[in-house]
C-alpha positions in Angstrom: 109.5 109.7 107.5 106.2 111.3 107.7 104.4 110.8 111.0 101.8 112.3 113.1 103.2 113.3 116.8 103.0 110.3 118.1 106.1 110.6 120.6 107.7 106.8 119.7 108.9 108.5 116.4 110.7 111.3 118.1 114.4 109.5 118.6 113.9 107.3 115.5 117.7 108.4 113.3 115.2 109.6 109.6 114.6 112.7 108.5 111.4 113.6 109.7 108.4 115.7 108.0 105.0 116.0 110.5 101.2 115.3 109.1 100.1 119.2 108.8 96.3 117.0 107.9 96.9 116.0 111.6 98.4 119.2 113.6 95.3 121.3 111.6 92.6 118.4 112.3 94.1 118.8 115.9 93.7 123.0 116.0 90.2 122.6 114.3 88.7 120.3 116.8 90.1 122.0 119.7 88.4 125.5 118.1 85.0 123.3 118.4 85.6 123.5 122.3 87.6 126.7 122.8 85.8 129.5 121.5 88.0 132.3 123.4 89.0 134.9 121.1 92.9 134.1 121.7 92.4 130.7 120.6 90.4 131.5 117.4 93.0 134.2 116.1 95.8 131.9 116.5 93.7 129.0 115.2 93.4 131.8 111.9 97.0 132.6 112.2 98.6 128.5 111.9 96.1 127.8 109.4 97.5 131.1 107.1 101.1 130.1 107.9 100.2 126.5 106.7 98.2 127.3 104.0 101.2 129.7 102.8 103.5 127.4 102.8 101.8 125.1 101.0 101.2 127.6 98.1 105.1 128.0 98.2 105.9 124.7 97.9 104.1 125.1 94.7 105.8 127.7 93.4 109.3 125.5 94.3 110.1 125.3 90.9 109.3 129.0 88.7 111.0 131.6 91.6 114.6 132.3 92.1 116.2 130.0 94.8 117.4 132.9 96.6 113.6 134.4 96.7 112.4 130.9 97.4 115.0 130.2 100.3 113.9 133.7 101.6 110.4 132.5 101.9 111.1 129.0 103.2 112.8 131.2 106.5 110.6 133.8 107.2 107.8 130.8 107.2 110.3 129.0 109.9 110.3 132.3 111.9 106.5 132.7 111.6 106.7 129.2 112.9 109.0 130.3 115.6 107.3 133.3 116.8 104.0 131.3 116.8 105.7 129.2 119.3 107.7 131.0 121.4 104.5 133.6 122.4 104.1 133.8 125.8 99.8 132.2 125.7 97.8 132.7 128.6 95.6 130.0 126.8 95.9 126.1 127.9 95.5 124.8 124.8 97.9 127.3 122.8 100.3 126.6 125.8 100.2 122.8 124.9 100.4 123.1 121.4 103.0 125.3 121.0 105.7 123.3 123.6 104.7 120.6 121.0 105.8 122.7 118.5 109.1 123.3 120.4 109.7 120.1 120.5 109.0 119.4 116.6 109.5 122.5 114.8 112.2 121.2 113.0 110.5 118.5 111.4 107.3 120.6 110.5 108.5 122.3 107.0 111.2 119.8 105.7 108.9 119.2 102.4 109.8 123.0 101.5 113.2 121.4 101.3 112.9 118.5 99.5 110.2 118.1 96.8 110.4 114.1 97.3 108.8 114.6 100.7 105.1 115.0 101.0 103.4 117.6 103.4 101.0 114.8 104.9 101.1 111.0 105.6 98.1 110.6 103.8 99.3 107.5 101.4 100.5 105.9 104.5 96.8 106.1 106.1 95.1 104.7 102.5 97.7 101.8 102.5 96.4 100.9 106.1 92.8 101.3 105.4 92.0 97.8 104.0 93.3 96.4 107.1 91.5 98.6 109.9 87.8 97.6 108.0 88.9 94.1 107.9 89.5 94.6 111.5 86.3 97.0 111.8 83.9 94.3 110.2 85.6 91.1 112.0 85.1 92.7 115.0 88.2 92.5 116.3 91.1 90.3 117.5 89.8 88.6 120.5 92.9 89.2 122.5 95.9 91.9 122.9 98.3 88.8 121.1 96.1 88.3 118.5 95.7 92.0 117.6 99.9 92.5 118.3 100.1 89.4 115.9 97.7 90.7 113.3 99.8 94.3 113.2 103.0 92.2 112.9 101.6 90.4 109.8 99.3 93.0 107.8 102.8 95.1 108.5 104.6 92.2 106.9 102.8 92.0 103.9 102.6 95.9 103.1 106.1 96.0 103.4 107.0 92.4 101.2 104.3 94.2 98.9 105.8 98.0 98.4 109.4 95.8 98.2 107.7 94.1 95.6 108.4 91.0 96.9 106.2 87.2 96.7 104.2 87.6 99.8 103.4 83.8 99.8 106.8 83.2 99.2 108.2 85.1 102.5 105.0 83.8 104.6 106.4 80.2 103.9 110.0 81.1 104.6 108.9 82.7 107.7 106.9 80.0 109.2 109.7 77.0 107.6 112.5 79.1 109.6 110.0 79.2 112.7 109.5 75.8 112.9 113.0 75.1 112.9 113.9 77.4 115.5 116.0 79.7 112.9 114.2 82.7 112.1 116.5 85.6 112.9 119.3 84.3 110.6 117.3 82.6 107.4 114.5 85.8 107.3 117.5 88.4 108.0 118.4 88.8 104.2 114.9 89.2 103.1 114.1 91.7 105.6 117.0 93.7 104.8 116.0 93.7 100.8 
């Protein structure tokens, strides 16, 4: 699961892999407003130990495993130090106890080549629906947005599942109707 650090993904039971796009568009725009000299070196300093590990992943596949495993941990204890440094700085103090609480999710795509470093197909699969919702204007009410979410969700998933979307819209609303929707939709869901 690749998120951002939104804290309603924390307890969730996946193996986990944080938006680096959104911790360094988080670093950048605080450097717009904090121009102290500790904030700017360590601003330099996450965006080398990102941008390094990002060059490693790349290299996953032509250096030894040991070297390669090496790497991956001395990147986790540049991580680690970054984190654990005692700031005098309010905004390094508040990004690094977000770091403590998610360092362990921050470099799992060194481990695993099937995980991506970003959620960045996640927020291009979402894009039609936020300008739908940008040039609509809206949902008129807080159920009619939560119902809008629930469907556009729907139909992404019955669409990456490669599933009939009309198909399981009809279903859905059949089983509504007659008061059975937890038990007929269950087995489609869980496809």
């Amino acid at each position: 699961m690749i998120t951002d650090f939104y804290g309603v993904y924390f307890n969730l039971p996946y193996r986990k892999q944080k938006c680096l796009v959104h911790l360094l568009r988080e670093f950048h725009d605080c450097a717009k407003m904090d121009t102290s000299q500790e904030y700017q070196e360590n601003y330099k300093k996450i965006k080398r130990l990102i941008n390094d590990a990002l060059r490693l992943r790349e290299k996953c596949g032509y250096i030894n495993k040991i070297a390669y495993l090496r790497r991956v941990a001395a990147i986790k204890r540049r991580l680690f130090d970054f984190m654990t440094y005692p700031y005098e700085n309010k905004n390094l103090n508040r990004l690094s106890k977000r770091f403590s609480k998610f360092w362990l999710d921050m470099f799992t795509f060194l481990q695993d080549s099937a995980v991506a470093w970003n959620n960045n197909l996640a927020e291009r699969m979402i894009r039609p629906n936020v300008i739908y919702r940008n040039r609509s204007f809206g949902n008129r009410s807080s159920r009619g947005a939560e119902a809008h979410a629930t469907l556009m969700s729907l139909i992404q998933t019955m669409k990456l599942q490669k599933q009939n979307v009309s198909d399981f819209l009809q279903t859905a609303f059949v089983a509504h109707r007659q008061g059975d929707a937890a038990s007929r939709l269950a087995p489609i869901l869980q496809t």
